[in-house]
C-alpha positions in Angstrom: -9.8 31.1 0.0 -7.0 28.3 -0.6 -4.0 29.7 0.1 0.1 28.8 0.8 -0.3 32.0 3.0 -2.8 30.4 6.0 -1.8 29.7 9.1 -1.6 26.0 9.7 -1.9 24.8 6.1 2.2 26.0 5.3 3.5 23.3 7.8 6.6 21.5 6.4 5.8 22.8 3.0 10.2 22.4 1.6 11.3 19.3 -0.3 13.7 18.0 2.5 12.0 18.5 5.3 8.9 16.7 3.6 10.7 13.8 2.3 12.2 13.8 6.0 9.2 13.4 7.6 7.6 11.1 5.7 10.6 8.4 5.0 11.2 8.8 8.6 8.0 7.5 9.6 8.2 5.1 7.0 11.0 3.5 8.5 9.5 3.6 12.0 6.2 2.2 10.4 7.9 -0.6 8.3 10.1 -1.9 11.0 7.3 -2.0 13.1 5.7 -4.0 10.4 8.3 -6.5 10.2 8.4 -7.2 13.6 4.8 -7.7 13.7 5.3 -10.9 10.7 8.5 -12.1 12.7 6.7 -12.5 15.8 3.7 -14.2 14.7 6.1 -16.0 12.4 8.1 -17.7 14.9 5.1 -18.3 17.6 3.0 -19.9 15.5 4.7 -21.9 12.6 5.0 -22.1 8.9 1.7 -23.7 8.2 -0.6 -21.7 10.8 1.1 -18.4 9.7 -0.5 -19.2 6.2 -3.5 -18.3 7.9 -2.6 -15.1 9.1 -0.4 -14.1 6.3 -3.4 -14.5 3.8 -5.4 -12.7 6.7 -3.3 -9.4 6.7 -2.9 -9.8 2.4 -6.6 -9.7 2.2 -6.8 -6.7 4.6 -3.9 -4.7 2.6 -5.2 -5.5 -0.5 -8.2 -3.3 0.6 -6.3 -1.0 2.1 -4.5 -1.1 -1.2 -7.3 -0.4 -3.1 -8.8 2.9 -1.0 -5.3 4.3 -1.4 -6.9 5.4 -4.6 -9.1 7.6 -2.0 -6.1 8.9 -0.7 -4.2 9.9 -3.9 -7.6 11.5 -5.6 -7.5 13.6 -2.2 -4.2 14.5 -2.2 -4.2 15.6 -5.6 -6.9 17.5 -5.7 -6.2 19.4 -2.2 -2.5 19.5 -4.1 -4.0 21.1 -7.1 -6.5 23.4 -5.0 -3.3 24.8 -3.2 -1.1 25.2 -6.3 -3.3 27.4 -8.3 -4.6 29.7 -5.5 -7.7 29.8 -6.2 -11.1 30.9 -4.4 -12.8 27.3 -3.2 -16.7 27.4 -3.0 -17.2 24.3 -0.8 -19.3 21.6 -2.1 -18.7 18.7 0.0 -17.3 17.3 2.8 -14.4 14.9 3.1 -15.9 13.7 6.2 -19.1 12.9 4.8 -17.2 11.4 1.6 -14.9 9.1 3.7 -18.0 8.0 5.9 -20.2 7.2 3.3 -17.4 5.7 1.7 -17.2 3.8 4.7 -20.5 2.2 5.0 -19.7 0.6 1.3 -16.6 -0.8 2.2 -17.9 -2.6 5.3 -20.8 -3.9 3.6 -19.3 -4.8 0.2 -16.2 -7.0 1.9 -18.5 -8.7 4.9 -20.4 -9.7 2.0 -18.2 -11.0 -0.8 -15.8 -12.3 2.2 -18.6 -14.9 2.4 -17.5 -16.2 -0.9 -13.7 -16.0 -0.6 -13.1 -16.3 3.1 -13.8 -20.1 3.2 -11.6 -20.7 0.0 -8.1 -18.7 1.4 -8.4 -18.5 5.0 -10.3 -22.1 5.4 -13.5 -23.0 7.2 -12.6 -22.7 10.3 -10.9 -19.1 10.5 -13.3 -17.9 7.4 -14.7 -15.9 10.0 -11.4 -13.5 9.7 -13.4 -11.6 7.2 -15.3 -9.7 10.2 -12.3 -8.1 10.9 -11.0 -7.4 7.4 -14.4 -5.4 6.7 -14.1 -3.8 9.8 -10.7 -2.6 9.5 -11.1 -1.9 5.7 -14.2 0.4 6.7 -11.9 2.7 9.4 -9.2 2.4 7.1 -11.5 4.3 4.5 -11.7 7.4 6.6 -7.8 7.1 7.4 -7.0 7.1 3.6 -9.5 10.3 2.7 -7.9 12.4 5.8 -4.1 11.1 4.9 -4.4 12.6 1.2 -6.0 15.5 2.9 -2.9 16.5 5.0 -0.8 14.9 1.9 -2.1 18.0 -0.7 -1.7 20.2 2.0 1.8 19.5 2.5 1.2 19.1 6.0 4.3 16.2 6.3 4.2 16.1 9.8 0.2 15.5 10.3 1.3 12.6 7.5 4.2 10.7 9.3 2.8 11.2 12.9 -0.6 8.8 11.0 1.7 6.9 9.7 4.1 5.8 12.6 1.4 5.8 15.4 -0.5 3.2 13.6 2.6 1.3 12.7 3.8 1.6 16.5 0.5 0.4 18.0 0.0 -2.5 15.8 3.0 -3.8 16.7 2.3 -3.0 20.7 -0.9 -4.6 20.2 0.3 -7.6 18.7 2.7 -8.0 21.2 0.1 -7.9 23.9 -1.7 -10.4 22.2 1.0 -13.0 21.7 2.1 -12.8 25.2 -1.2 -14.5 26.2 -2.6 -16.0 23.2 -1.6 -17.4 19.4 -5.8 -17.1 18.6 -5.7 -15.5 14.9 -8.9 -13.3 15.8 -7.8 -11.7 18.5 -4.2 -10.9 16.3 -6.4 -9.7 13.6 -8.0 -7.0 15.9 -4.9 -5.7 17.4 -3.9 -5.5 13.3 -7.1 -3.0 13.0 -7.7 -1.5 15.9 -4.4 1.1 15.2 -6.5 2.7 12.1 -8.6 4.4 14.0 -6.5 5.5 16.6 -3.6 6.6 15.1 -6.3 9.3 12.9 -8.1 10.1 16.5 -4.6 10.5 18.1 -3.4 13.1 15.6 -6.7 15.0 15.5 -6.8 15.4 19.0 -3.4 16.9 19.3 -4.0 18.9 15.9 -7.8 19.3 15.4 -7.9 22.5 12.9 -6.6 21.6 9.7 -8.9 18.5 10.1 -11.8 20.9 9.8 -10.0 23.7 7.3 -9.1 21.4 4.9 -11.8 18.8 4.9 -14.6 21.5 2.8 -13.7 20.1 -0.7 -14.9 22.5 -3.7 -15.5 19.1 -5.6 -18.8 17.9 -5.7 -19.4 14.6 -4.4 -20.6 13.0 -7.6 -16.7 14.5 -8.9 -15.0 13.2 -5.8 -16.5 9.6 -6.2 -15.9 9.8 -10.0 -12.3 10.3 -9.9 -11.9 7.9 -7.0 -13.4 5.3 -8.7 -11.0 5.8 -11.5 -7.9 6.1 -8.9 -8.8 3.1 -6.9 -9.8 1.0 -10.5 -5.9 1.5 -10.4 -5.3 1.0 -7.3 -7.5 -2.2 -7.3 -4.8 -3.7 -9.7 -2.0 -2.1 -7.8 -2.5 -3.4 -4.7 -3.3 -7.5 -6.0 0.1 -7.1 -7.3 1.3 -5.9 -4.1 -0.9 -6.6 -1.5 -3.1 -9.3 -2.2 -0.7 -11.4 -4.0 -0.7 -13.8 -0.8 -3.8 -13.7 -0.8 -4.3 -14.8 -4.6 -1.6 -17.2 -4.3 -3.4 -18.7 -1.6 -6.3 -19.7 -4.5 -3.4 -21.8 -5.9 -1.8 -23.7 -3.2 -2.8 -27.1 -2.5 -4.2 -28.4 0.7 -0.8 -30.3 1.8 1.3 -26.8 0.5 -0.1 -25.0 3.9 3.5 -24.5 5.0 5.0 -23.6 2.0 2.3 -21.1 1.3 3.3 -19.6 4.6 6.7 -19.7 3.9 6.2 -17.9 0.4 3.9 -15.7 1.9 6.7 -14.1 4.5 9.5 -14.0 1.8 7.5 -12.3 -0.1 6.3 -9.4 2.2 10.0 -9.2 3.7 12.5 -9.5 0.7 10.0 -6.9 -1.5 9.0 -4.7 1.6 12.6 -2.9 1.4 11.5 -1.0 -1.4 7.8 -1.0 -1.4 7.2 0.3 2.0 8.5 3.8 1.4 7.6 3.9 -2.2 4.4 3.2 -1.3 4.3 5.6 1.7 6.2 8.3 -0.7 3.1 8.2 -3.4 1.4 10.7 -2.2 4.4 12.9 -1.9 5.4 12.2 -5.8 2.5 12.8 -6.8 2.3 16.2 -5.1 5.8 16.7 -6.7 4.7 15.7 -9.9 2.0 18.0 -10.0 4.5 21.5 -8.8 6.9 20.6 -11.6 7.2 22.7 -14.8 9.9 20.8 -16.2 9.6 17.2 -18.1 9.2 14.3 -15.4 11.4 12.1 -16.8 14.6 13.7 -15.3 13.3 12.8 -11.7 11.8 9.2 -13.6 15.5 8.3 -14.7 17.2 9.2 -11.5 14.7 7.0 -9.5 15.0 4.3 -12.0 18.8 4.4 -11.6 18.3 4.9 -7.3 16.2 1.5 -7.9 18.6 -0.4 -10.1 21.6 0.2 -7.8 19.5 -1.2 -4.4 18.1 -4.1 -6.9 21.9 -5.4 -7.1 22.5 -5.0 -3.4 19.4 -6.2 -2.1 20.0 -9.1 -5.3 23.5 -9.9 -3.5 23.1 -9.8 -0.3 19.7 -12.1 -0.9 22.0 -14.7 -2.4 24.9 -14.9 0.1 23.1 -14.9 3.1 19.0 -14.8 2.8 18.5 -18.5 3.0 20.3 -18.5 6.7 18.7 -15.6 7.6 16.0 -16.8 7.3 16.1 -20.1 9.2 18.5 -18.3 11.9 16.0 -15.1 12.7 12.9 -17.0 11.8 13.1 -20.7 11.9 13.9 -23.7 9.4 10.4 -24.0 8.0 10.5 -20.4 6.8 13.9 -20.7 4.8 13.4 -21.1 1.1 16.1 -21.6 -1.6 18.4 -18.8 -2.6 16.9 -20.0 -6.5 13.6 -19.0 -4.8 14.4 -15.9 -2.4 16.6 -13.9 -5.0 13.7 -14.0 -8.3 11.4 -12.3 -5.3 13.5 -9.5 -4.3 14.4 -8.6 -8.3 10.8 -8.5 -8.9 10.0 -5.7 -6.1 12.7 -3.1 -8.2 9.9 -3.7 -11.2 7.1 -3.1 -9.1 8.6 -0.4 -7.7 9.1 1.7 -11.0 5.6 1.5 -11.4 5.6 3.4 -8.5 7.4 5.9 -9.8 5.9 6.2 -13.2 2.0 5.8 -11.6 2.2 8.9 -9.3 3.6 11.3 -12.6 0.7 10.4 -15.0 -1.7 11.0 -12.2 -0.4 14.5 -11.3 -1.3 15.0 -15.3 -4.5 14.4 -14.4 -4.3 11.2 -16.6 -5.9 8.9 -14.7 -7.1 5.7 -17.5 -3.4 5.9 -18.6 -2.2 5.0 -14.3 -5.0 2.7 -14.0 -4.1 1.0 -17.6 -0.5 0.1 -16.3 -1.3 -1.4 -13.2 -4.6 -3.5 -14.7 -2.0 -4.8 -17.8 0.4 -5.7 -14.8 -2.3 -7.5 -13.0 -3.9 -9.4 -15.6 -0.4 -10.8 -16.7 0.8 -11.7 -13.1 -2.7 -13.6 -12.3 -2.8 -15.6 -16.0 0.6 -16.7 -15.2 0.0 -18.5 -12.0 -2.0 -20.5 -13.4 0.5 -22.0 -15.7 1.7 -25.9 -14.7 4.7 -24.7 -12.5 5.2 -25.3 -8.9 4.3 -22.4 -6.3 7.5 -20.8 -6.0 8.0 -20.5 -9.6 5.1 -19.1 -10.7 5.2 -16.7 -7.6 8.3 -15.1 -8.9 7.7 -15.4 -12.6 4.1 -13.4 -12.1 5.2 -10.7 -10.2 8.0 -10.0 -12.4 6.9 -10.5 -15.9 3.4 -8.9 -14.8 5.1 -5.3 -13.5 7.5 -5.2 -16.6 4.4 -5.6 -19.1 2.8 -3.0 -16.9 5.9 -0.7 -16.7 5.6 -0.5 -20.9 2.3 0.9 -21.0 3.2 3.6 -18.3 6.2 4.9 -20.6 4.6 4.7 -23.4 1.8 6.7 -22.1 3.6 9.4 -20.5 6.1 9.5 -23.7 2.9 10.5 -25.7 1.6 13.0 -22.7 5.0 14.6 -22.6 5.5 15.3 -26.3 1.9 17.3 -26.6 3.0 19.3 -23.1 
């Protein structure tokens, strides 16, 4: 029996205390994040961080993607919890997220022979070890993450969360004390995966074990994953692997530019991104509890989203470009006519963050995963229009999300009016 009433599985189950938990460690998580780029940023250039910027986007854009694991998970433990009902085990998430696993690693080690060569160059194309690694731990992260998310087990969620964020940038730290060698950065980037999940399940081991007997069968859970991370697929190149796209685009003598897009990108967007990315699971799980239309909590996010747009906007244009060049170095600061398109664009994304996680908790899953693939085929057809790299940077990730944000309202306008 699945019930609010056991032990362990009630943890942090109010609406504060859960968005507490979770945005704080989002915050601990994403400044650890940004540390991590500003210190490889500033010890190793504009042109060599190119490398690892398109390094961690191809990573996170796989990561991206199995976060479609972790939302099918957390809505279907969400769902389990919410209607009470008897569960006749069919499965286990443990053997799901292994076998899932064992796909991962081989699919990227293999296709990474194709594209490693073409974004990350000859000499470093060997960076796809690690991403497959990495991608293949992250696998088993994502499963038990949406675990702990349906349960409403907040804190199991934001100690994952901020241990792996804190140990990537301790590891990363280690390494650039004695070395600027991109493969041994890109395993202190991995290595915190599996150790932030090992960490928590040792201090916490029972809920790992309750929870992880799923009543779907295994032939369900990989069918509505594969339809969460079709989405997320498309999701995450728009978030994600952008760099890593982008990279397909730059010419040979743009290596410092690219690197110079690459981090204004991840930082000016990140603001927003990083907790609505870390809060899906959470809206989603809120989504699915309500009994009331979703667009009251759409509008007042939309509103929340609009109002940091034109401060982030702002502040972008008085002071990004010498921020830039003061806290990272001259190479790295781009115009204000290039900085300030990138940070509008994130408040467009983000809404698609918002509107994704309600059609999922209505279970409509082609309707999430059409938003995001309109948004993605848009951004990539635009870069390949005759502009130069900045401009087609910010015009894809803007006119891509708003294209992508029309078919989410429009779907969940026609889902709400049969409710």
């Amino acid at each position: 029996m699945i019930s609010r009433k056991t032990d362990e599985l009630i943890v942090d189950r109010g609406r504060t205390s859960s968005v507490v938990w979770v945005l704080a460690a989002t915050i601990v998580a994403g400044i650890s994040g940004y540390l991590v780029l500003w210190a490889v940023a500033r010890a190793v250039g504009a042109a060599d961080y190119a490398i690892f910027g398109v390094f961690w986007s191809g990573l996170f854009l796989i990561v991206g993607v199995l976060f479609g694991v972790q939302q099918e998970t957390t809505r279907a433990t969400a769902d389990a919890m919410h209607r009470e009902v008897a569960a006749n085990p069919r499965s286990s998430l443990w053997a799901f997220s292994g076998g899932l696993a064992l796909v991962v690693v081989a699919v990227v080690f293999v296709t990474g022979i194709w594209w490693g060569p073409a974004t990350l160059g000859v000499d470093q194309a060997g960076l796809t070890l690690q991403i497959a690694v990495g991608s293949a731990a992250n696998a088993v992260v994502a499963t038990m993450s949406g675990m702990v998310a349906g349960a409403r087990m907040w804190r199991h969620l934001g100690a994952i969360i901020a241990i792996d964020g804190l140990l990537r940038l301790l590891g990363v730290l280690l390494v650039l004390n004695v070395s600027t060698d991109p493969s041994l950065l890109a395993w202190a980037v991995i290595i915190p995966f599996p150790l932030s999940l090992g960490i928590v399940i040792l201090i916490s081991p029972r809920p790992f074990l309750r929870l992880s007997r799923s009543s779907l069968s295994y032939r369900r859970l990989t069918a509505n994953s594969l339809h969460t991370m079709l989405a997320a697929s498309a999701t995450a190149l728009v978030i994600n692997g952008f760099p890593l796209l982008l990279s397909f685009f730059a010419l040979a003598t743009e290596k410092a530019l690219l690197g110079a897009l690459i981090l204004a990108i991840t930082i000016t967007r990140a603001p927003v991104l990083v907790p609505l990315m870390a809060l899906q699971s959470y809206l989603v799980t809120r989504f699915t509890g309500m009994t009331t239309s979703p667009w009251l909590l759409i509008r007042r996010a939309f509103v929340g989203l609009a109002a940091v747009m034109v401060l982030f906007a702002g502040a972008t244009a008085l002071w990004g470009t010498a921020a830039f060049e003061l806290l990272i170095g001259e190479e790295f600061a781009l115009s204000t006519a290039a900085l300030v398109p990138l940070v509008v664009s994130s408040g467009f994304i983000g809404a698609l963050c918002v509107t994704g996680p309600a059609l999922l908790a209505c279970g409509h899953h082609r309707g999430y995963a059409a938003g995001w693939l309109v948004s993605s085929v848009v951004a990539v057809g635009l870069l390949f229009l005759p502009l130069d790299l900045a401009t087609k940077a910010a015009l894809a990730l803007s006119v891509g999300p708003i294209c992508g944000l029309v078919v989410h309202m429009m779907i969940l306008r026609t889902v709400t009016m049969r409710s």
